[in-house]
gemmi code that builds the backbone of each chain (N, CA, C; Angstrom):
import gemmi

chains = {
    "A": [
        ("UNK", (-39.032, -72.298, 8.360), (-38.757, -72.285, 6.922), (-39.893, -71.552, 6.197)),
        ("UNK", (-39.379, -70.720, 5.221), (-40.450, -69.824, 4.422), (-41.326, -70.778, 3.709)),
        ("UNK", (-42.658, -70.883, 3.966), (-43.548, -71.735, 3.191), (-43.714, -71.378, 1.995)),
        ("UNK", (-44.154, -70.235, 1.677), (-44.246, -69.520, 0.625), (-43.694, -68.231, 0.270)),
        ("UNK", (-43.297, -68.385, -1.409), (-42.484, -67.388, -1.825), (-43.237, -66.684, -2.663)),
        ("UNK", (-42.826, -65.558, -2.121), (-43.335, -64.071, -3.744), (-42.580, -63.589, -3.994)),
        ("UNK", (-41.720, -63.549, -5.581), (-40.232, -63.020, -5.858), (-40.261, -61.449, -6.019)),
        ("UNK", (-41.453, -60.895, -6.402), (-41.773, -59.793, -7.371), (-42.611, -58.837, -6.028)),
        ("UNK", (-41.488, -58.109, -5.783), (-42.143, -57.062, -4.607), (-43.303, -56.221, -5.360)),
        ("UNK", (-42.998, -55.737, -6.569), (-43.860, -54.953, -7.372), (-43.809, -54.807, -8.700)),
        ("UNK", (-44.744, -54.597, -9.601), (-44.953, -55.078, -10.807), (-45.936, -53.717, -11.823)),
        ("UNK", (-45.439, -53.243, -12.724), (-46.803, -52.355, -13.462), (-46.955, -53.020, -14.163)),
        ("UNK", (-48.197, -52.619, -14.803), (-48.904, -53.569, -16.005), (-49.894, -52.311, -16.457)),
        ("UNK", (-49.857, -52.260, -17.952), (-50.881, -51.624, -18.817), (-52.087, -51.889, -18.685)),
        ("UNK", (-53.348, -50.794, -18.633), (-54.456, -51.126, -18.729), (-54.761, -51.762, -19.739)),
        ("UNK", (-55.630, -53.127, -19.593), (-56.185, -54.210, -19.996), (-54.926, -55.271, -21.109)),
        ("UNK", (-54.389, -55.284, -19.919), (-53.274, -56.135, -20.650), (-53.276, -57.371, -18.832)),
        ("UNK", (-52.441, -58.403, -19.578), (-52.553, -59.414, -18.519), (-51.079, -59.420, -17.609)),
        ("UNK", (-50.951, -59.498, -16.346), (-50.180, -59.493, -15.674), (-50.055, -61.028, -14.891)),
        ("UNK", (-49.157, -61.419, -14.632), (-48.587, -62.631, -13.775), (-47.511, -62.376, -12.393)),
        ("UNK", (-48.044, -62.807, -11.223), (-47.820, -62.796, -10.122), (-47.379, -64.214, -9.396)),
        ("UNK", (-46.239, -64.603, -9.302), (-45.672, -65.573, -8.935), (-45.564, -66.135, -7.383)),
        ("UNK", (-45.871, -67.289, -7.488), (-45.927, -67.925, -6.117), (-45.718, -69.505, -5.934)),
        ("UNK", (-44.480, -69.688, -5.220), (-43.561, -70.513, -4.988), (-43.767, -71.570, -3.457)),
        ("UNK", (-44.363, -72.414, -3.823), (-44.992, -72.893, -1.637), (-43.279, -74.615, -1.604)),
        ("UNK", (-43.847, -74.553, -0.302), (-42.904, -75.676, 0.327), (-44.133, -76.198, 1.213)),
        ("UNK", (-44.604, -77.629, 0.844), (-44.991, -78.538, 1.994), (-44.622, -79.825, 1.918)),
        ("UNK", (-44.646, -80.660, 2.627), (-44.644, -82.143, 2.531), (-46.072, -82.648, 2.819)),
        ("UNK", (-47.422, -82.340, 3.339), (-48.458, -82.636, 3.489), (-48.720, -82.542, 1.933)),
        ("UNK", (-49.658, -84.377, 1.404), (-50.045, -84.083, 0.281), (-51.597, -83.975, 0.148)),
        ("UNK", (-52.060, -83.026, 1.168), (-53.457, -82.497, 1.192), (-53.160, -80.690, 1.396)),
        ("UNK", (-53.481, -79.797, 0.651), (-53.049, -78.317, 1.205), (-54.127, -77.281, -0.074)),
        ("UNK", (-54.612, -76.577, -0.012), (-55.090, -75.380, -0.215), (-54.199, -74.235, -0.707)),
        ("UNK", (-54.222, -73.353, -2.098), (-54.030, -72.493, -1.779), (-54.814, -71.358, -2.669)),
        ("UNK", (-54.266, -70.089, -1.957), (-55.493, -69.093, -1.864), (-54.586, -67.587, -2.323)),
        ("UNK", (-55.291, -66.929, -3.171), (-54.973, -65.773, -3.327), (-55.878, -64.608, -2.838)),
        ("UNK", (-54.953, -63.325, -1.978), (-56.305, -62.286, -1.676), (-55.697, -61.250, -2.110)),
        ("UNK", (-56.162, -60.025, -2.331), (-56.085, -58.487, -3.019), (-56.390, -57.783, -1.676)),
        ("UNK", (-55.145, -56.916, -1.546), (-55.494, -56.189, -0.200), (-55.310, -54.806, -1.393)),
        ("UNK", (-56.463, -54.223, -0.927), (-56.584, -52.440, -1.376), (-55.582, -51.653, -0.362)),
        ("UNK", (-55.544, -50.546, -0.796), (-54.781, -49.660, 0.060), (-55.938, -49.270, 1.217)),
        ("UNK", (-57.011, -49.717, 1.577), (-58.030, -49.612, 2.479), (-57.525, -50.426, 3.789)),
        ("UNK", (-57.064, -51.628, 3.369), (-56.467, -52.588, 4.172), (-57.276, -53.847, 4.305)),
        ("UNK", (-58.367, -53.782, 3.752), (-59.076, -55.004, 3.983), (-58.650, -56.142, 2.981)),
        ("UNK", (-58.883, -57.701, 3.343), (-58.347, -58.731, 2.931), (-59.631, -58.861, 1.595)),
        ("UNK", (-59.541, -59.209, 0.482), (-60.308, -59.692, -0.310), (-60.200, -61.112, -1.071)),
        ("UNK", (-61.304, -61.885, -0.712), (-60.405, -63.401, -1.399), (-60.760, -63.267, -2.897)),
        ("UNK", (-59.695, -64.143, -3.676), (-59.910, -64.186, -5.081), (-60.106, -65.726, -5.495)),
        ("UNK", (-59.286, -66.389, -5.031), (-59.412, -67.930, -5.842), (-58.741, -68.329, -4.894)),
        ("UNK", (-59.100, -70.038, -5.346), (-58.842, -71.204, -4.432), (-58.326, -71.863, -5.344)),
        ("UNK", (-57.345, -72.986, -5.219), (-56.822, -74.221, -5.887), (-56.453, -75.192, -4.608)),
        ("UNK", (-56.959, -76.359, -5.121), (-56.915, -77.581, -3.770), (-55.803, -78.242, -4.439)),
        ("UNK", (-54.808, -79.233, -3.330), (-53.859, -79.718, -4.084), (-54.053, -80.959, -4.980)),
        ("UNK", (-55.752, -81.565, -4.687), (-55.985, -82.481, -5.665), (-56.888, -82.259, -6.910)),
        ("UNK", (-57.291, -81.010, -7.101), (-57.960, -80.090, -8.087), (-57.283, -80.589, -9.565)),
        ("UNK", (-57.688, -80.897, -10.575), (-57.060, -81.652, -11.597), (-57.238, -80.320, -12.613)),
        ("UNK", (-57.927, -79.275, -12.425), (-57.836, -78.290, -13.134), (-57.617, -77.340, -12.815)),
        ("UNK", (-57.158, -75.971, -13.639), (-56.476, -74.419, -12.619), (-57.776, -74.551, -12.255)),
        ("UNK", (-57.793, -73.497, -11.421), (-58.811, -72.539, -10.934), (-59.339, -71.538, -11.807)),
        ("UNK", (-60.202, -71.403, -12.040), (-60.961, -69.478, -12.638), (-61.675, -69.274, -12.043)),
        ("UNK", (-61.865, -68.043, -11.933), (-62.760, -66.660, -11.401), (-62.900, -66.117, -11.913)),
        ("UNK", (-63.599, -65.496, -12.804), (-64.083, -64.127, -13.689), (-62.387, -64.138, -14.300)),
        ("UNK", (-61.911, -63.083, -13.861), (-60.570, -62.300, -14.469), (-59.619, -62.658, -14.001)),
        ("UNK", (-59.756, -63.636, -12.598), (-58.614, -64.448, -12.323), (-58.282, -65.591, -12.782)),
        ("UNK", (-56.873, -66.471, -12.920), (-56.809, -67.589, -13.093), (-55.705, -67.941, -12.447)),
        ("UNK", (-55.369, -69.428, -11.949), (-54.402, -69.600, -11.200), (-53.617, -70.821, -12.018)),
        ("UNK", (-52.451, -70.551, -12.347), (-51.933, -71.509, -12.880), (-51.023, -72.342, -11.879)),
        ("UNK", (-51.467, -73.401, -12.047), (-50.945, -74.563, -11.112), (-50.322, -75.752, -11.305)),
        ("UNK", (-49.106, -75.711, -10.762), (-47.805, -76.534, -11.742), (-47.379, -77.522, -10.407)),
        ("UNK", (-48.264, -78.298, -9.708), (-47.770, -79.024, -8.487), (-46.376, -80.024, -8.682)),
        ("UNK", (-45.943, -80.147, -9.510), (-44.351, -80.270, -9.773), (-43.320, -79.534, -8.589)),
        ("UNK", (-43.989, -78.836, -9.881), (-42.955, -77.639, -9.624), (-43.429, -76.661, -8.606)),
        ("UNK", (-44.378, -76.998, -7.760), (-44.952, -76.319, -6.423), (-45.099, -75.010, -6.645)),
        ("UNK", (-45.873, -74.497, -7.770), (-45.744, -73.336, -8.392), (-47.817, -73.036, -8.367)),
        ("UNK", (-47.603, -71.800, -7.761), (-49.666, -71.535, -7.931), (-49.191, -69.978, -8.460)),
        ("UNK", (-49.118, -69.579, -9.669), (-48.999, -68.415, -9.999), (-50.296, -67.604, -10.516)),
        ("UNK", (-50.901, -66.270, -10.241), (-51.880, -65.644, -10.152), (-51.847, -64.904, -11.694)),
        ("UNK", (-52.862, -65.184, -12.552), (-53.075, -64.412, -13.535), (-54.191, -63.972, -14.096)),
        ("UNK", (-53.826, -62.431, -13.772), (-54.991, -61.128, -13.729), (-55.251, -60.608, -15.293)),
        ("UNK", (-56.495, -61.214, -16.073), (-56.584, -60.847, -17.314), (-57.204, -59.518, -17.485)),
        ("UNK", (-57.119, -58.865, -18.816), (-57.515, -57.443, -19.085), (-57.272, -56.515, -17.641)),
        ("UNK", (-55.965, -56.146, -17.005), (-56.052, -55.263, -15.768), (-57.188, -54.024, -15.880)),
        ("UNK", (-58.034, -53.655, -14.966), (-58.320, -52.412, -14.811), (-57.732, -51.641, -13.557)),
        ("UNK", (-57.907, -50.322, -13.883), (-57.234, -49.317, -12.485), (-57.574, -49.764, -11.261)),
        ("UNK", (-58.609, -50.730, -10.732), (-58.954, -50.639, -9.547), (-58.071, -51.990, -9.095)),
        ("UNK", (-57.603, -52.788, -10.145), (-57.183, -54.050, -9.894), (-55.823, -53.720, -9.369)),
        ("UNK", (-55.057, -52.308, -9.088), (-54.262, -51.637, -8.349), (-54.330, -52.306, -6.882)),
        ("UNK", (-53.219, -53.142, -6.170), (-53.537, -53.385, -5.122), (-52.277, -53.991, -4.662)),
        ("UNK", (-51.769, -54.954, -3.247), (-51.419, -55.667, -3.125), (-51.728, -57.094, -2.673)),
        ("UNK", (-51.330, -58.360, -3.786), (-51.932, -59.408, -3.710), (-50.642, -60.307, -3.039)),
        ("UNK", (-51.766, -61.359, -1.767), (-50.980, -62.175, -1.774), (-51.340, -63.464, -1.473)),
        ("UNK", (-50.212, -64.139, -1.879), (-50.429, -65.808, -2.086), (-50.180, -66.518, -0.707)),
        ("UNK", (-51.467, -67.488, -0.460), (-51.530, -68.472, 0.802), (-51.352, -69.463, 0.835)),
        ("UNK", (-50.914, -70.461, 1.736), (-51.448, -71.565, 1.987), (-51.688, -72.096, 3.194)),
        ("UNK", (-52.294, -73.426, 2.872), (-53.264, -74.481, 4.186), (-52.765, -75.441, 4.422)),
        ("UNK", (-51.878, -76.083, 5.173), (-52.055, -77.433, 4.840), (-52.000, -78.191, 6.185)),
        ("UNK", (-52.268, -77.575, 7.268), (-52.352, -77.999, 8.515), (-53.589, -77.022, 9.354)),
        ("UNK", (-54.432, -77.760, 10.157), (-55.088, -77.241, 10.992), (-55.904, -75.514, 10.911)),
        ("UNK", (-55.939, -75.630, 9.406), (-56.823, -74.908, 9.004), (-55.782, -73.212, 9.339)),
        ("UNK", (-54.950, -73.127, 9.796), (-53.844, -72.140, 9.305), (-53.537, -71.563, 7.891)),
        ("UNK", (-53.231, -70.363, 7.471), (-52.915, -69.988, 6.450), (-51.266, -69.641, 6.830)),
        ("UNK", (-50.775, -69.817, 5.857), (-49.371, -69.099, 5.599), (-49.218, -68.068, 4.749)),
        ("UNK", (-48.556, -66.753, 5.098), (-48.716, -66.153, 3.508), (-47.412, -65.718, 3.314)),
        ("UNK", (-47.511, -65.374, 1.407), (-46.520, -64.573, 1.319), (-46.092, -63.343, 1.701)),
        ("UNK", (-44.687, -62.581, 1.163), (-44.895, -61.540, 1.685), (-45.294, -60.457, 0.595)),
        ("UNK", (-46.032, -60.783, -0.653), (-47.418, -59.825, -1.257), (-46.012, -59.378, -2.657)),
        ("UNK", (-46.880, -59.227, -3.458), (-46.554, -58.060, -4.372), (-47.396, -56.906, -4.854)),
        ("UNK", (-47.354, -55.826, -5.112), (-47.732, -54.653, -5.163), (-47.959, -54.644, -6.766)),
        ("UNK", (-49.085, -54.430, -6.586), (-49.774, -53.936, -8.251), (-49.674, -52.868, -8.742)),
        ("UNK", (-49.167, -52.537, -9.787), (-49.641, -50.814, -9.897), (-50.200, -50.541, -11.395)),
        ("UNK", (-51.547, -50.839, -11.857), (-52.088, -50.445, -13.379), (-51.864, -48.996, -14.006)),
        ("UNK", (-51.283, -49.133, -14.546), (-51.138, -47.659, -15.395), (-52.813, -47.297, -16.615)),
        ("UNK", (-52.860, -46.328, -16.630), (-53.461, -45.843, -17.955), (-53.241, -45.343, -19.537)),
    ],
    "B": [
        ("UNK", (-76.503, -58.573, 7.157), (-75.279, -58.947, 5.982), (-74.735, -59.867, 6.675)),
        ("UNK", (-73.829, -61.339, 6.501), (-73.117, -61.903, 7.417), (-71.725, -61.049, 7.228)),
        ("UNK", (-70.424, -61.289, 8.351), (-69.553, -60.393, 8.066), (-68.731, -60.661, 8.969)),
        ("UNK", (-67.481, -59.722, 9.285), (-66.599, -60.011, 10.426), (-66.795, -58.435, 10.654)),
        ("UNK", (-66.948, -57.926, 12.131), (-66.986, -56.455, 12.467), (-65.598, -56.355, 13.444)),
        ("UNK", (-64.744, -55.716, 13.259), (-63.492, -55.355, 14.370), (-63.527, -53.937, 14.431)),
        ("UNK", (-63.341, -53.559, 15.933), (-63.234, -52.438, 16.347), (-62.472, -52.453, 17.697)),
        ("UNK", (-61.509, -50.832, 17.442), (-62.405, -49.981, 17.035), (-61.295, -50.127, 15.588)),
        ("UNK", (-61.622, -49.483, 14.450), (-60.919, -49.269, 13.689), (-59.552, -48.247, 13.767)),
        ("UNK", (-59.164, -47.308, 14.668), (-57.764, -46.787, 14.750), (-57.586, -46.713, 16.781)),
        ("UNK", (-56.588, -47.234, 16.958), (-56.453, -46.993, 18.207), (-55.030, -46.792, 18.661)),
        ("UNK", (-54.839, -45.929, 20.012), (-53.492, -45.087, 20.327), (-53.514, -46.300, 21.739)),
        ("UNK", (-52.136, -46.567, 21.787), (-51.976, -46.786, 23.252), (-51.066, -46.169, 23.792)),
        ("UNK", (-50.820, -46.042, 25.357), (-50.088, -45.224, 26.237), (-48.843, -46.488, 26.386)),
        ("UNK", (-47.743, -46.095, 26.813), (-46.445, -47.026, 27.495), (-46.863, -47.634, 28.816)),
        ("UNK", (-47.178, -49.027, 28.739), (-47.186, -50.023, 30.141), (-48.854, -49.987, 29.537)),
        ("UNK", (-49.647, -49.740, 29.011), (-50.995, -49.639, 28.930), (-51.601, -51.302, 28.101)),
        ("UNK", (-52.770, -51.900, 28.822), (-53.028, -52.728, 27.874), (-54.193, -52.292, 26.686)),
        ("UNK", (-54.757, -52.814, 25.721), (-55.576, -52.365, 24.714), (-56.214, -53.759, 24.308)),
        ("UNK", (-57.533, -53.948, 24.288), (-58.175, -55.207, 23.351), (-58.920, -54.153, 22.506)),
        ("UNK", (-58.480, -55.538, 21.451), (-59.467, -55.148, 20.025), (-60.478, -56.598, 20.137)),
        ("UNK", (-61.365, -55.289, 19.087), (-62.820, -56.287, 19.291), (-63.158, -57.032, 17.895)),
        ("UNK", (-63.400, -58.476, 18.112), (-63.206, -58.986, 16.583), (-64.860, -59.852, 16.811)),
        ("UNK", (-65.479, -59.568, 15.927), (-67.420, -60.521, 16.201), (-67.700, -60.865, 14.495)),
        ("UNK", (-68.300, -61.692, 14.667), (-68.301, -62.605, 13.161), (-70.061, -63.302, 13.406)),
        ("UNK", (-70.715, -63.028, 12.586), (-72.116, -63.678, 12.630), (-72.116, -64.661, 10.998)),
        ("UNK", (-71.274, -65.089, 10.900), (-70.884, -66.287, 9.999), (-71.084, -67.499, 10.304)),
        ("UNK", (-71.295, -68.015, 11.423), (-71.486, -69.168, 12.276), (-69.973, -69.898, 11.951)),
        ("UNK", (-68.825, -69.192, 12.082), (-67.870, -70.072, 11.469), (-67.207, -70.246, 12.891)),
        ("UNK", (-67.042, -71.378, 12.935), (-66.038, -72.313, 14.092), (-64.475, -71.609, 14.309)),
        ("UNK", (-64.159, -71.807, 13.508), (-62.309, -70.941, 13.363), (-62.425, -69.898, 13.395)),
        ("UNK", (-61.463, -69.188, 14.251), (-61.323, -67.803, 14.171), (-60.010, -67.375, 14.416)),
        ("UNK", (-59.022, -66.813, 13.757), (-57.852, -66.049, 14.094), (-57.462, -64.523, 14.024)),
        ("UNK", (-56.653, -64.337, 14.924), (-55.592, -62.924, 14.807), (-54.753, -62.601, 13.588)),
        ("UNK", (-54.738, -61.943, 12.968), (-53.138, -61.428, 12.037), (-52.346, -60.137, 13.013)),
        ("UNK", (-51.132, -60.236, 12.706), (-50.507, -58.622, 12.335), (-49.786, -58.491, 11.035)),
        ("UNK", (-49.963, -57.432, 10.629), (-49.115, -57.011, 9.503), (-48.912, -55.476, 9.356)),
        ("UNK", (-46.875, -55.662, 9.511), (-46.595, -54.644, 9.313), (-46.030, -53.428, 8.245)),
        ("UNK", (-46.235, -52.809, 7.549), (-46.219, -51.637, 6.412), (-44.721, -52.350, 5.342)),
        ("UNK", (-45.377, -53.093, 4.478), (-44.665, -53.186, 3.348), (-44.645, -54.777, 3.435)),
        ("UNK", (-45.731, -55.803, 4.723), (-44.853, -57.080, 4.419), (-46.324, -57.694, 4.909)),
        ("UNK", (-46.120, -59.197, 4.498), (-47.477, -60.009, 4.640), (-48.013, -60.368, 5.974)),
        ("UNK", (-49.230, -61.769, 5.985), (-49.712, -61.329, 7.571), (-48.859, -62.330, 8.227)),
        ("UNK", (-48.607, -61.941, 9.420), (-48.401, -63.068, 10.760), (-49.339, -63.530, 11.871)),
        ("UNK", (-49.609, -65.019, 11.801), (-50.605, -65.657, 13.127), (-50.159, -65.308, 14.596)),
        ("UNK", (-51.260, -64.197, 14.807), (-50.806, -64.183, 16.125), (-51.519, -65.236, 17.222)),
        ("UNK", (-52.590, -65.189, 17.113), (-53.172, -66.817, 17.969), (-54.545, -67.003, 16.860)),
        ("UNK", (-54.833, -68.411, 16.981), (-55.985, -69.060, 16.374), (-56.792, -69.621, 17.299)),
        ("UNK", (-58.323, -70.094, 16.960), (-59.001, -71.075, 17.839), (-59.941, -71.620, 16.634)),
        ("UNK", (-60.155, -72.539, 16.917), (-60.929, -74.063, 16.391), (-62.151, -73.965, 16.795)),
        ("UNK", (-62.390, -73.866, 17.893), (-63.406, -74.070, 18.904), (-63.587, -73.028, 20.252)),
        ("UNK", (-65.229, -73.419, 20.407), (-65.174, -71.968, 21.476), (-63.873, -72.714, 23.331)),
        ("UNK", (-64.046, -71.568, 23.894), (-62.899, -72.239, 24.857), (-61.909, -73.222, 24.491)),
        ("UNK", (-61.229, -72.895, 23.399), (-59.707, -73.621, 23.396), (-59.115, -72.595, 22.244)),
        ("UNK", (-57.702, -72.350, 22.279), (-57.265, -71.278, 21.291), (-55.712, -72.030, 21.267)),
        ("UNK", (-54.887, -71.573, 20.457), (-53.654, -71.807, 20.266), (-52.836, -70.814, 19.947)),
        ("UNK", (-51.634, -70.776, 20.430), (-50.159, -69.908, 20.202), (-50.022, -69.474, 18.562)),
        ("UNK", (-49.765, -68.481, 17.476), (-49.791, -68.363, 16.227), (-47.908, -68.540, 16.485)),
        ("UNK", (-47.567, -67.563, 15.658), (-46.056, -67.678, 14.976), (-45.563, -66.253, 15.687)),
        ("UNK", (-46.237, -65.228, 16.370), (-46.084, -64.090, 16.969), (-46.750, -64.092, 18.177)),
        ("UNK", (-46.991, -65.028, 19.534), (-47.925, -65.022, 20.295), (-47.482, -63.837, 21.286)),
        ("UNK", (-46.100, -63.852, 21.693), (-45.468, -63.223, 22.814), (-46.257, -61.947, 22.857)),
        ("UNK", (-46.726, -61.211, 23.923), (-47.231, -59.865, 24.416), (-48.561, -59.636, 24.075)),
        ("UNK", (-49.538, -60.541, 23.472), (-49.981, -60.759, 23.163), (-50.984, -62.042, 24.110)),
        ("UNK", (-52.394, -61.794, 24.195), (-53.507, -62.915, 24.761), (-54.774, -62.648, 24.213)),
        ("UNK", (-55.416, -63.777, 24.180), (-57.010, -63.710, 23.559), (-57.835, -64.720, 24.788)),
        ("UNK", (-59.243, -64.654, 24.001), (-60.003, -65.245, 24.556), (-61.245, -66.101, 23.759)),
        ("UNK", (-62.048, -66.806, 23.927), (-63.121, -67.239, 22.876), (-63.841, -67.712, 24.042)),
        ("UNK", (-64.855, -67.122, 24.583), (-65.854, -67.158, 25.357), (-67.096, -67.605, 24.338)),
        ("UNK", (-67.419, -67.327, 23.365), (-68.409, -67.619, 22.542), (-67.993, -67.419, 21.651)),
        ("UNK", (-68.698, -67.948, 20.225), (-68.432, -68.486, 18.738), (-68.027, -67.519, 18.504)),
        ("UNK", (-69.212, -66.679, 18.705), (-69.184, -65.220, 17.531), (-67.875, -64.265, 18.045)),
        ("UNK", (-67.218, -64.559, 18.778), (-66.296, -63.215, 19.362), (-64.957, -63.408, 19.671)),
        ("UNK", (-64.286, -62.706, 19.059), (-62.503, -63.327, 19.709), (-61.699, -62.282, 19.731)),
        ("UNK", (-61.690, -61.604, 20.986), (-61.229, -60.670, 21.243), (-59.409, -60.667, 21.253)),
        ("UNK", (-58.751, -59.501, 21.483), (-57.345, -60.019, 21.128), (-57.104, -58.892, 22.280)),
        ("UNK", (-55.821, -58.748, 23.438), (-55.851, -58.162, 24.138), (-54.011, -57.834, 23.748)),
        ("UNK", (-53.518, -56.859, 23.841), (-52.207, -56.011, 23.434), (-51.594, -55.862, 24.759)),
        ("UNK", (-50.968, -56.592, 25.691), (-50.217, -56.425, 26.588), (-48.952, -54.988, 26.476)),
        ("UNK", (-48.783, -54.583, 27.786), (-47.635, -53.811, 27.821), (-46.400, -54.923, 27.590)),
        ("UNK", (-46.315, -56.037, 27.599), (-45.070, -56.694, 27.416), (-44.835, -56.734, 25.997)),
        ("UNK", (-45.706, -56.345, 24.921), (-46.057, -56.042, 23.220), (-44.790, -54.697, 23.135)),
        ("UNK", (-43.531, -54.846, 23.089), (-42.840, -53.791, 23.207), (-42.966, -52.610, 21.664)),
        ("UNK", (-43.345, -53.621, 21.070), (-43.776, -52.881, 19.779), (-44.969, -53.453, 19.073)),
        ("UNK", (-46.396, -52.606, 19.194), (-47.230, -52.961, 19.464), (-47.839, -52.133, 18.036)),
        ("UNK", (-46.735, -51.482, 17.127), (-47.881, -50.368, 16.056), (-47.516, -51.555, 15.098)),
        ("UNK", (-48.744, -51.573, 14.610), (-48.928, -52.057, 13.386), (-50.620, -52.273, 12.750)),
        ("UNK", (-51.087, -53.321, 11.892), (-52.503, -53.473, 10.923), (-52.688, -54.519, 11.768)),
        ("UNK", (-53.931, -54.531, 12.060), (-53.901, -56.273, 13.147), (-55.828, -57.024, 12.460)),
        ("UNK", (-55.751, -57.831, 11.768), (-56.871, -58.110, 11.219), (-57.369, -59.578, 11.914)),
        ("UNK", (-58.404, -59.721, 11.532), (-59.175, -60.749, 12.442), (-60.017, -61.419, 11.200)),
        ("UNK", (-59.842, -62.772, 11.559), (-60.598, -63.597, 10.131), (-61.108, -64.477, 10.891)),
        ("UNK", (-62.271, -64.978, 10.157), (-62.951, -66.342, 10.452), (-62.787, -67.108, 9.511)),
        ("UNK", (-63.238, -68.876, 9.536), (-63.083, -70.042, 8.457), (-63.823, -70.842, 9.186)),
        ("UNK", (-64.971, -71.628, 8.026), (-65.884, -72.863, 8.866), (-64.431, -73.682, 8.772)),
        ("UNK", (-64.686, -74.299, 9.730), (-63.589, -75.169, 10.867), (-63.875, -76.585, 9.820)),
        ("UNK", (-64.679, -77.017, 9.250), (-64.956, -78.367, 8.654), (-64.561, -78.777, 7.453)),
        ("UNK", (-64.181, -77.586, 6.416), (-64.262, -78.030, 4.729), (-62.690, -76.896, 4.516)),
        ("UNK", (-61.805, -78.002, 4.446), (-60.076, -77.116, 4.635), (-60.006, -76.253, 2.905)),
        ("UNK", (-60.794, -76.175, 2.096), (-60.804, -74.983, 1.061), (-61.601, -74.220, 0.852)),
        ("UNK", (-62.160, -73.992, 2.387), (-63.259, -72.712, 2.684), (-62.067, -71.325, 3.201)),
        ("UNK", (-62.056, -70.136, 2.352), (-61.535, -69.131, 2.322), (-61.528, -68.489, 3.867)),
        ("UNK", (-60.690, -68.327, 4.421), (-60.572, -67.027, 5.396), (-61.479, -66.420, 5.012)),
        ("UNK", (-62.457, -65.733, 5.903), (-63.186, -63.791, 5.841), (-62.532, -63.122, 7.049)),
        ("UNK", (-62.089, -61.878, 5.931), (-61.328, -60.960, 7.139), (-61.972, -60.071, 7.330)),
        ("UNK", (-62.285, -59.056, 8.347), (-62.687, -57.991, 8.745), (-61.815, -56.872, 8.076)),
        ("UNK", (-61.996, -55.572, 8.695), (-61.327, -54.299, 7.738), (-60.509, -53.903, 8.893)),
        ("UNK", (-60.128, -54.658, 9.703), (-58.684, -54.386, 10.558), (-58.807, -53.084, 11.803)),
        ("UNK", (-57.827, -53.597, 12.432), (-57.439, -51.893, 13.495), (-56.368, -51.790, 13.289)),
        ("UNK", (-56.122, -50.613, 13.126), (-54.811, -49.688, 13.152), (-54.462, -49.168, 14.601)),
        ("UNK", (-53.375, -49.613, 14.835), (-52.381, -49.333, 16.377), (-51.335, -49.051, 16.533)),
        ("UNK", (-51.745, -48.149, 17.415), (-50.182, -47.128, 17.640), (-49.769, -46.775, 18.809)),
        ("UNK", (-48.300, -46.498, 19.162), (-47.997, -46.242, 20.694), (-48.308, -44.441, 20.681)),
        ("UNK", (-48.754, -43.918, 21.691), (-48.268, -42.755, 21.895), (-47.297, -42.161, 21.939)),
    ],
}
model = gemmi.Model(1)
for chain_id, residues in chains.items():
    chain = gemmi.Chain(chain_id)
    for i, (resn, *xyz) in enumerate(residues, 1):
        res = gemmi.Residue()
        res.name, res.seqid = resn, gemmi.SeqId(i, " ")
        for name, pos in zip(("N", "CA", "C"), xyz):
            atom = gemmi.Atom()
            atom.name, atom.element = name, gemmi.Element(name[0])
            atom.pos, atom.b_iso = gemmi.Position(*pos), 0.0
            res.add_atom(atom)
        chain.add_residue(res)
    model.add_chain(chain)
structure = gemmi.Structure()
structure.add_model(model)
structure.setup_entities()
């Protein structure tokens, strides 16, 4: 069963305007992690943020924020003021067994100027 | 720098040929796994380990074997039974103890059949 969902294969967004990246998980463990990374067209993995499932507040990072709706099993990624380099594909993880990640299958950034 | 080093970074294989990639981590991190990922879609576990000498099956193990002889190193070996063997294959570490310590991935090998 797909653990996690990413609806939005790809997305533009205006320079320095805010974009939202959606991510949809399935667990029954009520201990789990999840994690967003930015893969460049280089190919390397870059981590951005963490949210734990007992974390009572989103997450921030500088320009990231993760909005987190454990209801509704919802960790959606939001990238404030985009710049050109923030061009990438990001994708959403999770943990909730034996230190495994699951991921999505990414959406594709593309910042305009 | 601490880091994950995999090499080599682009590699060709021949038909029936095997190929290991080289994955070394001076992170002191306990966990270490395989990805593949292929052009347009997210990663898949190809094997994990916890600990040195013991490893486990990922979600893609078939054609595919590793090893963990020591912390720092977890090599991944590409069998000829890998009938389709091109793809991004990245290698991450995670301290094994604190479950919202981030993956570190290395910058991957690129593989291809001849």
């Amino acid at each position: 069963a797909q653990k996690i969902t990413q609806t939005q294969p790809g997305m533009f967004v205006q320079e320095k305007e805010a974009v939202t990246l959606d991510c949809t998980y399935d667990t029954s463990d009520p201990s789990y992690g999840l994690f967003w990374y930015k893969q460049p067209s280089s190919g390397e993995m870059i981590f951005l943020i963490y949210q734990g499932s007992y974390d009572q507040q989103n997450a921030t990072e500088g320009r990231y924020s993760l909005n987190f709706q454990k209801a509704r099993k919802s960790a959606n990624l939001v990238i404030s003021a985009s710049q050109l380099g923030d061009s990438a594909m990001y994708f959403c993880a999770m943990r909730d067994d034996d230190y495994k990640l699951s991921f999505g299958a990414g959406t594709t950034v593309t910042v305009r100027a | 720098d601490g880091g994950i080093t995999q090499s080599p970074k682009y590699l060709f294989r021949k038909e029936g040929q095997n190929v290991t990639l080289s994955c070394e981590q001076n992170l002191n991190h306990d966990a270490m796994y395989w990805y593949r990922q292929d052009p347009g879609q997210g990663l898949r576990l190809i094997y994990y380990s916890q600990i040195v000498n013991d490893f486990q099956k990922g979600d893609i193990a078939e054609g595919y074997s590793v090893s963990r002889e020591k912390k720092e190193s977890f090599p991944l070996t590409v069998t000829s039974a890998q009938k389709n063997p091109t793809a991004f294959y990245l290698c991450a570490s995670a301290s094994g103890d604190r479950a919202h310590q981030p993956q570190h991935f290395g910058d991957g090998t690129r593989l291809s059949i001849l």
